[in-house]
N, C-alpha and C positions, 0 to 999 in steps of 0.2 A: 388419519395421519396425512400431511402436507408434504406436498415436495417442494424442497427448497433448492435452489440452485446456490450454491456458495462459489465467490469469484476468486473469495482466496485463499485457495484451498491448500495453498501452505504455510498460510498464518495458522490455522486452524489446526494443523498437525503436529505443525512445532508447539502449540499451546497444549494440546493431548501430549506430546513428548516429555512437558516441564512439568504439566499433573499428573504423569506416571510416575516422574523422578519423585513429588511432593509426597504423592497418596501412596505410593508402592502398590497400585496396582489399575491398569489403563484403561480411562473411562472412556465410554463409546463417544462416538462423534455429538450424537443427542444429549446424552448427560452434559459433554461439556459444552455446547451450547445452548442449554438450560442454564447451566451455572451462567452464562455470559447475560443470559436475560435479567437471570436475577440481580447480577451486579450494573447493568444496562439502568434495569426500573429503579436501584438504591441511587444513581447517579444520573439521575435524568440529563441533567444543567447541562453535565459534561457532556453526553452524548449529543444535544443542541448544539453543542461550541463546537463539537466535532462534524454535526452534518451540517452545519454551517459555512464553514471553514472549508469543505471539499471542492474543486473545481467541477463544474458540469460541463464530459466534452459530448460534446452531441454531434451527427454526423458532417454538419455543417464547419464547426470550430476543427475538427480531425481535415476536416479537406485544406483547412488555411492552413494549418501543420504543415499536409502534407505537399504543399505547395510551394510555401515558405521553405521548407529543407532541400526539398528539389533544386530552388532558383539559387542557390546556396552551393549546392552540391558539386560545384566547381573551384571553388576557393579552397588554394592549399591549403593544411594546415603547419604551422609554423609550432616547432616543438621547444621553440626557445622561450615560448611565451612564458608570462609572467602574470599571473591574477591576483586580484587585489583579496580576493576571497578565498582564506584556506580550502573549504569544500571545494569551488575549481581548481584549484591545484590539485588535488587530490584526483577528481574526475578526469580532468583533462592531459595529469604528467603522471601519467601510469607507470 
């Protein structure tokens, strides 16, 4: 048996949560990512589009982050703002 390290390990529980609700009765972490394998290999394409599409932050790209917020980190924020994007509104007029 492999150890696996899981990052996100509350997608994975909230998933076990919705398959207890489904199955009526709560399959182990293993079973349900077994099921996720098998539906993974049924849907390869997708699984490509998805690790394709994920950003790679690597420790170099985290340090311009955290540089970038820093030299920032002085600039009031203004709560009259107004974004042109419902999702910033949303984020930013709490």
């Amino acid at each position: 048996m492999s150890i696996v390290k899981i990052k996100n390990k509350k997608g994975l529980e909230q998933l076990q949560a919705k398959l207890t609700l489904r199955l009526g009765r709560k399959p182990t972490q293993q079973e349900t990512l077994d099921y996720c394998l098998i539906l993974a290999n049924q849907n390869f394409e997708e699984i490509i589009q998805i690790a394709m599409n994920l950003p790679i932050l690597n420790p170099k790209k985290a340090q311009k982050i955290i540089e970038k917020r820093n030299s920032l980190g002085d600039i009031p924020y203004n709560p009259n703002s107004h974004f042109t994007s419902e999702n910033d509104d949303d984020i930013y007029n709490l």
